[in-house]
N, C-alpha and C positions, 0 to 999 in steps of 0.2 A: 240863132240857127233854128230852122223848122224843124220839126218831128222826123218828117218823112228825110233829112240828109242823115240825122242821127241813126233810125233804121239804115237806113244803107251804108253810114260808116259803119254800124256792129256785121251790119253783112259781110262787106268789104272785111274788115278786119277776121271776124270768122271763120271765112272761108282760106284767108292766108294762112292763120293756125291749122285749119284741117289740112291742107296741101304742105305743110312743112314735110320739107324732106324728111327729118326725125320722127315725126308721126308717122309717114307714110311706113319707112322701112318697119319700126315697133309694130304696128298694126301687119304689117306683110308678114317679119316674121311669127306674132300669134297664130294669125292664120296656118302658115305652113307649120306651126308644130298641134295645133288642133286635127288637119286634117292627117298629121304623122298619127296621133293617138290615136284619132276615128279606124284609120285604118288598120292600126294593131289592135285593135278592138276588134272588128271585124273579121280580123283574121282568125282569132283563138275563138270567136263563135262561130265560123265555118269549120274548123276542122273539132267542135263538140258540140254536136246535135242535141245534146239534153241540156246543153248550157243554155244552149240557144231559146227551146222551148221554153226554159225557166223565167228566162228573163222574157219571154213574149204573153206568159201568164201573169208577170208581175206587173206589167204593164198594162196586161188589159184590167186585172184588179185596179191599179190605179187610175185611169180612166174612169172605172163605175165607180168609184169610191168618187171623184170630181166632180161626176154627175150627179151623186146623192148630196153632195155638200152644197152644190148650186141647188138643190131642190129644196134643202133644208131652209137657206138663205133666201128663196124665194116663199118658199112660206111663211118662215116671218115676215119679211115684207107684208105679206097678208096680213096677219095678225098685227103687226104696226097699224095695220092703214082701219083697219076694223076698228083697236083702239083711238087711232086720230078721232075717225069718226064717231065711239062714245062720247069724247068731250066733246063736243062741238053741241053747242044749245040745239035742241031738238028742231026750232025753224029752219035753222042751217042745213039740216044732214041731209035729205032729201038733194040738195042742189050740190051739194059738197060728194055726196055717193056718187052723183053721175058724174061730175065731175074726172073722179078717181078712175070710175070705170070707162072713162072713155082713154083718160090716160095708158091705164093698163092694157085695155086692148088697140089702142096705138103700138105700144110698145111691142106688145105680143105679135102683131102685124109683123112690123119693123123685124123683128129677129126670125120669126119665119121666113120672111123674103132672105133674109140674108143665107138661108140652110140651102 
């Protein structure tokens, strides 16, 4: 048998477990008791304005606290790639540095376009 019948029996077969009626209804009802909870959620911070705010500071703390942990993570990265570059016999680093920095400002590109 080819490859490509093989993908399409996992396909095939796949997509009949996703549409089993058992899956569907289990998955329908999560949903409907997710969006029950959301909305008793929502309820008790509409009717308490301090709860509200609390949890909208906690959240924006965790937010900046996200962003500092990415920043941390991105500086070592830095600090990895400096040390790469110590070990690297001195003829190397020259071609190995630009290398790196073209990498990283690819990348850097690449995530700016995505904001």
């Amino acid at each position: 048998m080819a490859p490509e019948e093989d993908i399409i029996s996992s396909l095939i077969k796949g997509t009949k477990t996703m549409l089993s009626s058992e899956t569907l209804l289990v998955e329908a009802m999560q949903d409907m008791v997710k969006d029950e909870v959301k909305r008793h959620i929502r309820q008790k911070l509409d009717s308490n304005p301090e709860l509200r705010e609390e949890l909208r500071k906690a959240i924006e703390e965790l937010v900046e606290a996200k962003v500092h942990e990415a920043y941390a993570v991105l500086k070592i990265g830095k600090v990895g790639a400096k040390l790469g570059i110590e070990l690297v016999p001195p003829k190397l680093r020259k071609g190995i540095g630009q290398e790196l920095a073209s990498m990283f400002e690819k990348e850097v590109g690449r995530m700016l376009d995505q904001t």
